[in-house]
Backbone as ProteinMPNN parsed JSONL, in Angstrom:
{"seq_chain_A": "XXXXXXXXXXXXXXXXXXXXXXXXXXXXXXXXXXXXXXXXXXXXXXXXXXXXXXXXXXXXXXXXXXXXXXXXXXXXXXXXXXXXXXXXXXXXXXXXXXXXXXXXXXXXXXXXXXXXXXXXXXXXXXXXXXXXXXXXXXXXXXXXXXXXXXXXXXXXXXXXXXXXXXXXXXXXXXXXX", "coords_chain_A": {"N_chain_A": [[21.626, 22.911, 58.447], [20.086, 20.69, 58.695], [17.749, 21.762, 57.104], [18.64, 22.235, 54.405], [19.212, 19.752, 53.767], [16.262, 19.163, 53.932], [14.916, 21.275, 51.972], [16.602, 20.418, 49.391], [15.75, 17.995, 49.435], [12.792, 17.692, 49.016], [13.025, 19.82, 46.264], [13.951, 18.02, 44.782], [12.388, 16.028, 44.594], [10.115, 17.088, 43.387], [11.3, 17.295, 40.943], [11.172, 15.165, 40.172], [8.524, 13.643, 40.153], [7.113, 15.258, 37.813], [8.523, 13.828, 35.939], [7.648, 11.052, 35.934], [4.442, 11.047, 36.339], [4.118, 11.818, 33.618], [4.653, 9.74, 31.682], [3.712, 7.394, 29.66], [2.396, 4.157, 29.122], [3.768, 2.286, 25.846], [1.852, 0.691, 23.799], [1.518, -2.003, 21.074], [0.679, -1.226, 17.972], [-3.277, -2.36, 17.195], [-3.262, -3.844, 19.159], [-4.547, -2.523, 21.9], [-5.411, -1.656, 25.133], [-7.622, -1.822, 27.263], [-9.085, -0.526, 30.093], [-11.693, -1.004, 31.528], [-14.45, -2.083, 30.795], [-16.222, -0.073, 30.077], [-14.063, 1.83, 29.474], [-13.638, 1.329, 26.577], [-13.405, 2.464, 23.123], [-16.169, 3.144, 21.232], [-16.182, 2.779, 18.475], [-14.738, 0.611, 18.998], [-15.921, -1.086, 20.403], [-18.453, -1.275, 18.419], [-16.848, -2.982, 16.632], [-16.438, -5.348, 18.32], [-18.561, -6.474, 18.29], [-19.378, -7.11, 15.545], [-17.332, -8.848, 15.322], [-16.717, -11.073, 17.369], [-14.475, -12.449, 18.761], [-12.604, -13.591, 21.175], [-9.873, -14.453, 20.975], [-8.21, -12.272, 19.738], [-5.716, -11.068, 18.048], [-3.719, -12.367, 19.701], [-2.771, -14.808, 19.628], [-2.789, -15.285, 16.398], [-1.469, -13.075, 14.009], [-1.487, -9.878, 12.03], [0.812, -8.142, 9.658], [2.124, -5.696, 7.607], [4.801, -5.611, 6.106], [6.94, -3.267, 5.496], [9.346, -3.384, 3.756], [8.391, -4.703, 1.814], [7.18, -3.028, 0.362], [4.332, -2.493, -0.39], [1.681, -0.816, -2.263], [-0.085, 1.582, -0.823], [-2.815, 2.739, -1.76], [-5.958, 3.395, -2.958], [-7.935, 0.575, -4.793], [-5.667, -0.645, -5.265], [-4.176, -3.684, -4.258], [-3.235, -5.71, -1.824], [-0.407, -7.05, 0.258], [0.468, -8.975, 2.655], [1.888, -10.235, 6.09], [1.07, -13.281, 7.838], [1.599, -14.625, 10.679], [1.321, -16.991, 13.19], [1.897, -17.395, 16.125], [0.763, -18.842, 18.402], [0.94, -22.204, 20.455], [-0.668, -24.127, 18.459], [-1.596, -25.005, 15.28], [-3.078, -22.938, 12.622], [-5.985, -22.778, 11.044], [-7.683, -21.281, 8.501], [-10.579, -19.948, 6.565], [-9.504, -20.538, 3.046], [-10.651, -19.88, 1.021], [-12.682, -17.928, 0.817], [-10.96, -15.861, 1.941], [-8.812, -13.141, 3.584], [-11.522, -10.762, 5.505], [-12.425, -7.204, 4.656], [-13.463, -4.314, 5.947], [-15.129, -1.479, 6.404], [-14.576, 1.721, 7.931], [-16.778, 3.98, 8.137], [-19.034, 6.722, 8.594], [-18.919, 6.382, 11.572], [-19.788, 3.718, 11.481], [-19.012, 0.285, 10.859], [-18.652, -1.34, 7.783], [-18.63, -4.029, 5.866], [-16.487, -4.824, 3.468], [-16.215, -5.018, -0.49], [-13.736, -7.866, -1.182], [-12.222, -8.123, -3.938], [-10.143, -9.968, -4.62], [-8.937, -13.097, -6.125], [-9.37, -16.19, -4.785], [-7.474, -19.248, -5.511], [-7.305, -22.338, -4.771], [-7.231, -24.951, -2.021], [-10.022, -25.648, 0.198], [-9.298, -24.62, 2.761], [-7.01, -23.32, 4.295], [-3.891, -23.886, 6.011], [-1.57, -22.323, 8.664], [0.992, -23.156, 9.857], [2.039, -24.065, 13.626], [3.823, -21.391, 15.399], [4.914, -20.173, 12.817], [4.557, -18.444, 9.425], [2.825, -17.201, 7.018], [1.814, -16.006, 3.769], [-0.412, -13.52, 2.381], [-3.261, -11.934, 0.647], [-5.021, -9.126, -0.197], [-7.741, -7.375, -1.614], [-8.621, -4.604, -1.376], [-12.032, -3.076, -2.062], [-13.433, -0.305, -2.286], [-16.626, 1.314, -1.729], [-15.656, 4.251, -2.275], [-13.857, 5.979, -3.653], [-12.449, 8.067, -4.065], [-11.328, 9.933, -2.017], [-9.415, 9.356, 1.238], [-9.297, 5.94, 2.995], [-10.853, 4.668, 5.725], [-9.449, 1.062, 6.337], [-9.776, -2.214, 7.559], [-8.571, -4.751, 8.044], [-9.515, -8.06, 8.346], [-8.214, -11.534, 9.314], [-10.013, -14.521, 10.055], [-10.232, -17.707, 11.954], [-9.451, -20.901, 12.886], [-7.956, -22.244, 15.906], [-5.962, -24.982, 16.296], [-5.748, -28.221, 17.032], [-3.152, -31.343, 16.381], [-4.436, -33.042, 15.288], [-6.28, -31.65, 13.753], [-8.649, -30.718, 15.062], [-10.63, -28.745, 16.17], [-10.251, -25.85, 18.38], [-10.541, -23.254, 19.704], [-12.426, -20.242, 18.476], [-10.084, -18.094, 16.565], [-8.25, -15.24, 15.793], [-7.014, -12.383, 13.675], [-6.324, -8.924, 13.365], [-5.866, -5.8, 10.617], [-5.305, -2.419, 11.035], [-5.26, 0.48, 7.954], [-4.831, 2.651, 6.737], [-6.548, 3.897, 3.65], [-5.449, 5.803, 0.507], [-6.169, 8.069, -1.943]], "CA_chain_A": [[21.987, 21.749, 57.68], [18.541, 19.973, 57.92], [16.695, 22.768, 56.097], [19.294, 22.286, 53.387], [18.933, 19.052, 53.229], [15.143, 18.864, 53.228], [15.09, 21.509, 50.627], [17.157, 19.389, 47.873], [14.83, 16.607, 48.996], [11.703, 18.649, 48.186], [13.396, 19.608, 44.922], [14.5, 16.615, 43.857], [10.964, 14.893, 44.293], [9.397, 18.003, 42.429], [11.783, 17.292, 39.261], [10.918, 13.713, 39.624], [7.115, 14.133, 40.157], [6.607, 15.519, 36.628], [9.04, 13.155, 34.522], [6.84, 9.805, 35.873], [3.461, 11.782, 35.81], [4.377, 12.203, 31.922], [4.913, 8.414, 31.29], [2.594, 6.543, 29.474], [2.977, 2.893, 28.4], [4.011, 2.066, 24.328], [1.515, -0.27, 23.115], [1.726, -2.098, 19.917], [-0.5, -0.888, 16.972], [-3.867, -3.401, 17.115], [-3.314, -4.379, 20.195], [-4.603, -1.463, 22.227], [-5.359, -2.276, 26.075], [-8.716, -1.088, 27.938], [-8.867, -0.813, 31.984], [-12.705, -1.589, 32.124], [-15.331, -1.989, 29.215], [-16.253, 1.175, 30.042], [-13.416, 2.953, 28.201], [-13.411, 1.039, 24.972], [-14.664, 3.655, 22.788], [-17.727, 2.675, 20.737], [-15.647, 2.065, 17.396], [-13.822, -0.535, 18.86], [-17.327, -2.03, 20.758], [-19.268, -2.103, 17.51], [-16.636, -4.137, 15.649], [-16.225, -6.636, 19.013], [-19.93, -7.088, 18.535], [-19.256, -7.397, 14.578], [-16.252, -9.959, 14.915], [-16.633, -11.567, 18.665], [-13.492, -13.095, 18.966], [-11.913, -13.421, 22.274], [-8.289, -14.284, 20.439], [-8.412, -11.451, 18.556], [-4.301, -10.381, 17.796], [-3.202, -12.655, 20.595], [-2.451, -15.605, 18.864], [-2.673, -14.188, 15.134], [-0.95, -11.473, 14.382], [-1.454, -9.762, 10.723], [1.413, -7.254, 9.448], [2.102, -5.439, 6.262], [6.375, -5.439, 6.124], [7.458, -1.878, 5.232], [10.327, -3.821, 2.456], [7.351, -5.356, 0.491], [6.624, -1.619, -0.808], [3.094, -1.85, -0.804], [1.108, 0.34, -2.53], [-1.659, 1.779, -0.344], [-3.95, 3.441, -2.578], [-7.6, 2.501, -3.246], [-7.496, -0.121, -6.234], [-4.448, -1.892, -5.562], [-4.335, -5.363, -3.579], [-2.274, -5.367, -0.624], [0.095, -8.653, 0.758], [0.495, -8.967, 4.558], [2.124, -11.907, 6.398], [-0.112, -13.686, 8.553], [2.253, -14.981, 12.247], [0.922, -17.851, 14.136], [2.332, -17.347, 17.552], [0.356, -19.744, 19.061], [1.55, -23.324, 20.131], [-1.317, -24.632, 17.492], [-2.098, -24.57, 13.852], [-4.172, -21.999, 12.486], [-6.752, -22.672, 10.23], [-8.574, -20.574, 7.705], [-11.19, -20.336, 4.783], [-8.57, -19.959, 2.044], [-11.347, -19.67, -0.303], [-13.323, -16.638, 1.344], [-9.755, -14.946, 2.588], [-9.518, -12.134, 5.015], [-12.174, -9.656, 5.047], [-12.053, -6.109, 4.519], [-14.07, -3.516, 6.744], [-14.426, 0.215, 6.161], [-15.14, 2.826, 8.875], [-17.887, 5.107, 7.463], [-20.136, 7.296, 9.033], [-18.918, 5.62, 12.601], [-20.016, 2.153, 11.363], [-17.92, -0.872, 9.927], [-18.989, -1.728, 6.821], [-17.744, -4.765, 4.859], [-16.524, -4.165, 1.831], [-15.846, -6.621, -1.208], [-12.394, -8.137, -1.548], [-12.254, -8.47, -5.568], [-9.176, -10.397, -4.666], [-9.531, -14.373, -6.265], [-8.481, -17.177, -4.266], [-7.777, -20.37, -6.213], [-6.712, -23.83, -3.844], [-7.853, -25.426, -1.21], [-11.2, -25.173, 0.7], [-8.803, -24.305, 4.093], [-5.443, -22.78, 4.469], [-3.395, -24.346, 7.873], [-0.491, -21.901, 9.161], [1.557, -24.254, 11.038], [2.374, -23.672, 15.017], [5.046, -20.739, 14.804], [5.376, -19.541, 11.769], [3.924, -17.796, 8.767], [2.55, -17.192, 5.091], [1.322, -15.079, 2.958], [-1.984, -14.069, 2.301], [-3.374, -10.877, 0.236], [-6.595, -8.774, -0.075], [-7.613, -6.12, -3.181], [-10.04, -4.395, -1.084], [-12.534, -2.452, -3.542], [-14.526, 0.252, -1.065], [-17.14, 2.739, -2.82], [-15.128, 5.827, -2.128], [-11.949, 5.789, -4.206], [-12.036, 9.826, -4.777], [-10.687, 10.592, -0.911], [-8.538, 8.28, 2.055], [-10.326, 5.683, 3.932], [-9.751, 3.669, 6.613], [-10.143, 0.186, 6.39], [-9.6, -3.009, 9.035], [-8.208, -5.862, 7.432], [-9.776, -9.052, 9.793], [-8.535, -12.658, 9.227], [-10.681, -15.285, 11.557], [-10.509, -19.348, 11.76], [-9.513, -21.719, 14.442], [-6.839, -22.658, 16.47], [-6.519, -26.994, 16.283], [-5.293, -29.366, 17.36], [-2.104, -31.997, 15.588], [-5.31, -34.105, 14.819], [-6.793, -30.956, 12.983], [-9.892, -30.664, 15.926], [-11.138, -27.151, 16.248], [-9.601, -26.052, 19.56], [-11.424, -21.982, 20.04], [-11.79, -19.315, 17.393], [-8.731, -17.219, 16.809], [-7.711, -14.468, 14.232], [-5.97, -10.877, 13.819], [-7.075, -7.367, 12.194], [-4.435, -4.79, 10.837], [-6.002, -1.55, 10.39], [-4.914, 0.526, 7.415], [-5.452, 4.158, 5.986], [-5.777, 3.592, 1.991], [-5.368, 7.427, 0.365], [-6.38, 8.051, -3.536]], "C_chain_A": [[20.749, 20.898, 57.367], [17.926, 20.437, 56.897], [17.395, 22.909, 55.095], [18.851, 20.952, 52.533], [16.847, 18.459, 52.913], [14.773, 19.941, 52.002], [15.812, 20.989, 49.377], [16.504, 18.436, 47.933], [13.923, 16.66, 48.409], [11.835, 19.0, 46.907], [13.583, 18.771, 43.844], [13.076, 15.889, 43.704], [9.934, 16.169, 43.315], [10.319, 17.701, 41.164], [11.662, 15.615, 39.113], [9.358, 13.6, 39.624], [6.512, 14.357, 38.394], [7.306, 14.501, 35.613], [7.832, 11.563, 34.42], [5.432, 10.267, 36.013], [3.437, 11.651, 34.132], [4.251, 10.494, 31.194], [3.869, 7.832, 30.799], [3.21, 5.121, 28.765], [3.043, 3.027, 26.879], [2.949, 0.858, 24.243], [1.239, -0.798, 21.769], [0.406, -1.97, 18.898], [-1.329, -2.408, 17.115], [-3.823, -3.682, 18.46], [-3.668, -2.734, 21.795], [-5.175, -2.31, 24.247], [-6.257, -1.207, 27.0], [-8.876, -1.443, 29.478], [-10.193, -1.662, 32.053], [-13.351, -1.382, 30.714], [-16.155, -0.482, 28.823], [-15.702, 2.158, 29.409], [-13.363, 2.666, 26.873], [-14.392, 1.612, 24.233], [-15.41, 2.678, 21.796], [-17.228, 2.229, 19.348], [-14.956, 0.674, 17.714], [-15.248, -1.45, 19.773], [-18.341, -2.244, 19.797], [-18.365, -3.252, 16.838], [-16.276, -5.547, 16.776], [-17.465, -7.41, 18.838], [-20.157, -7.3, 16.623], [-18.84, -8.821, 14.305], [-16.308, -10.615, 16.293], [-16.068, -12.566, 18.774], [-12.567, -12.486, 19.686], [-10.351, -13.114, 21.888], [-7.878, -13.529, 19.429], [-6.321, -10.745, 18.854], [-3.883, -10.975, 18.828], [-2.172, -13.868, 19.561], [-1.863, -16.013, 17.235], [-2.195, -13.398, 15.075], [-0.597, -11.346, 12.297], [-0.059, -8.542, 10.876], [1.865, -6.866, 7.901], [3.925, -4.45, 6.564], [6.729, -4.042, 5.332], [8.477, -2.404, 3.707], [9.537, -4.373, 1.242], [7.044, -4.259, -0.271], [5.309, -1.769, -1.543], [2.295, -1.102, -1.291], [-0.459, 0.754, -1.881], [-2.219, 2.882, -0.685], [-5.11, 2.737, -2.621], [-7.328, 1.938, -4.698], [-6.736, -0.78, -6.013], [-4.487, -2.79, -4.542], [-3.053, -4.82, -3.066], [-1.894, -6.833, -0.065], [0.082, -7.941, 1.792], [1.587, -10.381, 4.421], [1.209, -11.674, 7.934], [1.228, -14.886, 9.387], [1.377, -15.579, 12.835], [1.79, -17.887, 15.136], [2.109, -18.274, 18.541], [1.204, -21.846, 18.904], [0.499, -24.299, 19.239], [-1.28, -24.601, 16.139], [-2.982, -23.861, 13.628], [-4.844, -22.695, 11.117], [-7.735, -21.959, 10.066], [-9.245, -21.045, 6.699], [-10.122, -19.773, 4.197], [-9.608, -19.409, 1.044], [-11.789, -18.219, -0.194], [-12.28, -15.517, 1.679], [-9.753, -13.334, 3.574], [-10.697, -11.319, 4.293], [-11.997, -8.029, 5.371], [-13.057, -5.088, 5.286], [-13.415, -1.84, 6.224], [-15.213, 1.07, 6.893], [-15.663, 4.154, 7.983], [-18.863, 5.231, 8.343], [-20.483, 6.687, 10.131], [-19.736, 4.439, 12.455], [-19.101, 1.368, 10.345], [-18.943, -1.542, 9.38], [-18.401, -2.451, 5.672], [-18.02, -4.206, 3.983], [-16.129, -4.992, 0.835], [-14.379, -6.426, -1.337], [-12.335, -8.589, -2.524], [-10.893, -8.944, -5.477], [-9.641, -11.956, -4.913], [-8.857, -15.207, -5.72], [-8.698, -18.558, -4.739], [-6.989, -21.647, -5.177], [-7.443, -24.501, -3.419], [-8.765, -24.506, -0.306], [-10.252, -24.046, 2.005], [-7.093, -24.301, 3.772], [-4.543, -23.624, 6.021], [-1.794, -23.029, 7.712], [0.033, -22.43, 10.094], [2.149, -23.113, 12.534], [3.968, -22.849, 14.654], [5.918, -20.355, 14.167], [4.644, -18.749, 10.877], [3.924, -17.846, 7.643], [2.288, -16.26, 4.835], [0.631, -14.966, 2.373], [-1.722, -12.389, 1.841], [-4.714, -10.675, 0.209], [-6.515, -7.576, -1.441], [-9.292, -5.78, -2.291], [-10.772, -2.854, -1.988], [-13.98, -1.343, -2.668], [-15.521, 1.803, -2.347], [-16.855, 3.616, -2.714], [-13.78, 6.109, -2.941], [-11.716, 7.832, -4.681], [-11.073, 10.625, -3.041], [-10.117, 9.368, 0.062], [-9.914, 7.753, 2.58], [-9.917, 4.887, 4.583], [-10.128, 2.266, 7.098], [-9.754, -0.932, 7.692], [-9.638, -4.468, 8.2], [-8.544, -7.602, 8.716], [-9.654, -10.583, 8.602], [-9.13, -13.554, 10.4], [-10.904, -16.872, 10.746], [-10.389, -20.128, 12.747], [-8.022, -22.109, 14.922], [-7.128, -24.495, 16.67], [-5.433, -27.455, 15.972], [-4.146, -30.125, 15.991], [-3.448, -32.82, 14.496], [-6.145, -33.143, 13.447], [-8.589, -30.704, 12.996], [-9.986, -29.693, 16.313], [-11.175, -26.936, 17.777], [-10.675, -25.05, 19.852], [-10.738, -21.741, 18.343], [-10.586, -18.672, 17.666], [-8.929, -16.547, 16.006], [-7.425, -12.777, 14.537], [-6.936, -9.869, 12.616], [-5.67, -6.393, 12.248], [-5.298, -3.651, 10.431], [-5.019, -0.635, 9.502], [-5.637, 1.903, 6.723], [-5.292, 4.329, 4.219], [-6.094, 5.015, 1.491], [-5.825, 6.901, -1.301], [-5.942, 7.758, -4.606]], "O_chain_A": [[20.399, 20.488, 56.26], [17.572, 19.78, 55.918], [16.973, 23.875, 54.459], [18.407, 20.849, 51.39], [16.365, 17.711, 52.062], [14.304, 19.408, 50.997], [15.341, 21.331, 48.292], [16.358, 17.752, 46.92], [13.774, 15.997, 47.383], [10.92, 18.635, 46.169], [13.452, 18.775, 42.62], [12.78, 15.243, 42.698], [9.03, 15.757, 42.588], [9.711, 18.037, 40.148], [12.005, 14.968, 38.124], [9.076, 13.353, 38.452], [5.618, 13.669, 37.9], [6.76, 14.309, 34.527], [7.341, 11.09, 33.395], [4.898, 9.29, 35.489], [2.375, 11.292, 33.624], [3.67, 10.336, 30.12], [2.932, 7.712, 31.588], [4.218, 5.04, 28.063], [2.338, 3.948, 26.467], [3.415, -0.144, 24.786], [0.613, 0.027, 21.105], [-0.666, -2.549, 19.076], [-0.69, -3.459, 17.162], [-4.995, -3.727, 18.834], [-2.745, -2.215, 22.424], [-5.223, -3.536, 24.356], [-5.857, -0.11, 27.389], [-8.779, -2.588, 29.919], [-10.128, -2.809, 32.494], [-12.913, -0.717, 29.775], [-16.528, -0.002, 27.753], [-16.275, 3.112, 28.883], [-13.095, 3.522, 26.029], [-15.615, 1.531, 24.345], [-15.114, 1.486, 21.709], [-17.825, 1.241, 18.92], [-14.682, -0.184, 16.876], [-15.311, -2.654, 19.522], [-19.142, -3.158, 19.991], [-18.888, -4.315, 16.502], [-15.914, -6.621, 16.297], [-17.582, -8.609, 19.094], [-21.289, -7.706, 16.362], [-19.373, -9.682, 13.605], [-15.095, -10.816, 16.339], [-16.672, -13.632, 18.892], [-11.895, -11.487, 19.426], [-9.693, -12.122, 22.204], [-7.305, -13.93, 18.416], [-5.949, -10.078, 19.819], [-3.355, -10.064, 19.466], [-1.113, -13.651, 18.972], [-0.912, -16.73, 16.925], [-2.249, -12.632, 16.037], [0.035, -12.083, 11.541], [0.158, -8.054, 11.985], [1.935, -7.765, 7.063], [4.179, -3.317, 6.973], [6.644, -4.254, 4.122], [8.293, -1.789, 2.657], [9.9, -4.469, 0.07], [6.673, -4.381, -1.438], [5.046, -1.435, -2.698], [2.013, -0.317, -0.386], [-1.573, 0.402, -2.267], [-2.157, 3.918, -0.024], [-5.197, 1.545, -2.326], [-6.717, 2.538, -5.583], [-6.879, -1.874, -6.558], [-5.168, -2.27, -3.658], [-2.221, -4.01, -3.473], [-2.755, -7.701, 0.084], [-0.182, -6.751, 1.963], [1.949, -11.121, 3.506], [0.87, -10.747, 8.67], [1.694, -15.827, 8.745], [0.419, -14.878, 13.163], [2.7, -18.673, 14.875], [2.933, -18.569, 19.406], [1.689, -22.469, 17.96], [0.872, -25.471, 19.302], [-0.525, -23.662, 15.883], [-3.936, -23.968, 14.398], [-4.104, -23.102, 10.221], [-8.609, -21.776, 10.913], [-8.979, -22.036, 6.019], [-9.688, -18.691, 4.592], [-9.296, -18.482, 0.296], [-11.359, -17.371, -0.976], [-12.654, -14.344, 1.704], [-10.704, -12.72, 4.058], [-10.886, -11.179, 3.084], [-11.396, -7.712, 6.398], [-14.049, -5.485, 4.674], [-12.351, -1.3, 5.922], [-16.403, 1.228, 6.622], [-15.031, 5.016, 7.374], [-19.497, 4.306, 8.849], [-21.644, 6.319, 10.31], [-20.438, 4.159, 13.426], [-18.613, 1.782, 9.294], [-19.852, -2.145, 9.951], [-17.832, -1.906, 4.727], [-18.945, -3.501, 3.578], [-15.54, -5.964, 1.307], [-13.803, -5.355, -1.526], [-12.374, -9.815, -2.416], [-10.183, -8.368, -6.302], [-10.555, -12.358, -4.192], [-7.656, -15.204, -5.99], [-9.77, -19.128, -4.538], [-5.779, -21.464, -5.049], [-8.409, -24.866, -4.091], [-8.621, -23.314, -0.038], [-10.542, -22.854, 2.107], [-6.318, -25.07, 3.202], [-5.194, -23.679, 7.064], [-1.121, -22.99, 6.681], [-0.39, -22.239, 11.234], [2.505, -21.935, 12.521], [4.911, -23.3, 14.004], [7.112, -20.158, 14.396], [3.815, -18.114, 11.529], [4.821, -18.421, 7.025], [2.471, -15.367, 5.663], [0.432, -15.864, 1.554], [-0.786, -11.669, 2.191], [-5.551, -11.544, 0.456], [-5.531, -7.111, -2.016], [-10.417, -6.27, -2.389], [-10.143, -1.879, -2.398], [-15.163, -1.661, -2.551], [-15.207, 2.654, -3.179], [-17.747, 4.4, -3.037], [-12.745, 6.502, -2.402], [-10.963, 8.457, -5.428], [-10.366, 11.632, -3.063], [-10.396, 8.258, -0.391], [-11.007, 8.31, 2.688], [-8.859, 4.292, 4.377], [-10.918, 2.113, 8.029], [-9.449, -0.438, 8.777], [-10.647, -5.078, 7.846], [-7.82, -7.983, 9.636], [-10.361, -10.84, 7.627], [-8.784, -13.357, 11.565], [-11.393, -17.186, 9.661], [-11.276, -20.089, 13.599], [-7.081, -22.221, 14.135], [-8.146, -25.073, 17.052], [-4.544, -27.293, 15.136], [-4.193, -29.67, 14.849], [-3.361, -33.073, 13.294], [-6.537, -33.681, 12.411], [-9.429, -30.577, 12.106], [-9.134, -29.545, 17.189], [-11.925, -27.621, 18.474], [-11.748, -25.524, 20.228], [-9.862, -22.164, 17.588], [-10.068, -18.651, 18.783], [-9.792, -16.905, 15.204], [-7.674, -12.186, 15.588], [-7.706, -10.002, 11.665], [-4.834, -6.196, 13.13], [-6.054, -3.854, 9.481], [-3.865, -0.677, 9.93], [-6.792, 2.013, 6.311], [-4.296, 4.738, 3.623], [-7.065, 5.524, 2.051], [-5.822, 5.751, -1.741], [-6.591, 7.996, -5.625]]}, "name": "protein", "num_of_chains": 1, "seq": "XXXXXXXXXXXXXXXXXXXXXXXXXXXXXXXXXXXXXXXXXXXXXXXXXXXXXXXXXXXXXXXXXXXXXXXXXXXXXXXXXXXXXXXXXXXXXXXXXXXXXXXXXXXXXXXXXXXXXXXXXXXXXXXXXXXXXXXXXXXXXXXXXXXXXXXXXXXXXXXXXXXXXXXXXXXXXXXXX"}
């Protein structure tokens, strides 16, 4: 009777053994999550040393809504909405608007946003909520896919409208021909 029951125990921890072995966490696109600085591979350590912003997709958070029916091709201008999460206001250059990055030849290389922004000097996205903000990014390759990295960056501030830390979000984005 023992040797029965420690064989089904033995069994049972061998068919459980491999299902949590197998498990890996879901983390959300952009937001990717490194043990030590050691593993963050070298694409994602040149553009921290590009863009060196601590609140990078914490606070910010860019996304491009699947119902907007985007067209991601090279040439065509692309909307997003731009999520303030944070209990602050976000402020941006409206004038300058996000910028556009394009992974070539393992380096990020801005690229022009021939998108025109007519308003005010500074955009505010109020504390917990969102707008809408676009880019027409224009990369010298339009004959094959490429993959670009959409980065807005401004400040998190204060009711008074007193520059608290930087903040800002990146969506990355595969544009095809």
């Amino acid at each position: 009777m023992i040797k029965k029951i420690l064989v089904n125990f033995i069994l049972s921890c061998c068919l459980f053994i491999p299902v949590f072995s197998g498990c890996t966490p879901v983390t959300p696109k952009n937001e990717t999550i490194y043990e030590n600085a050691t593993s963050i591979p070298e694409k994602e350590q040149t553009f921290r040393h590009l863009v060196p912003i601590e609140d990078m997709n914490i606070s910010i958070k860019l996304s491009i809504p699947i119902e907007w029916n985007n067209d991601l091709r090279l040439g065509k201008a692309i909307s997003m909405e731009v999520e303030n999460t944070s209990d602050n206001n976000f402020k941006y250059p409206f004038i300058e608007g996000p910028k556009v990055y394009a992974y070539i030849d393992e380096n990020w290389i801005e690229i022009e946003n021939s998108a025109n922004y007519v308003g005010t000097f500074e955009n505010i996205v109020k504390a917990h909520s969102f707008l809408i903000a676009g880019v027409a990014p224009n990369p010298p390759q339009l004959d094959k896919e490429i993959e670009l990295r959409i980065v807005l960056t401004g400040h998190l501030v204060d009711e008074n409208g007193n520059e608290l830390k930087r903040a800002g979000a990146y969506i990355d984005i595969n544009l095809g021909p």
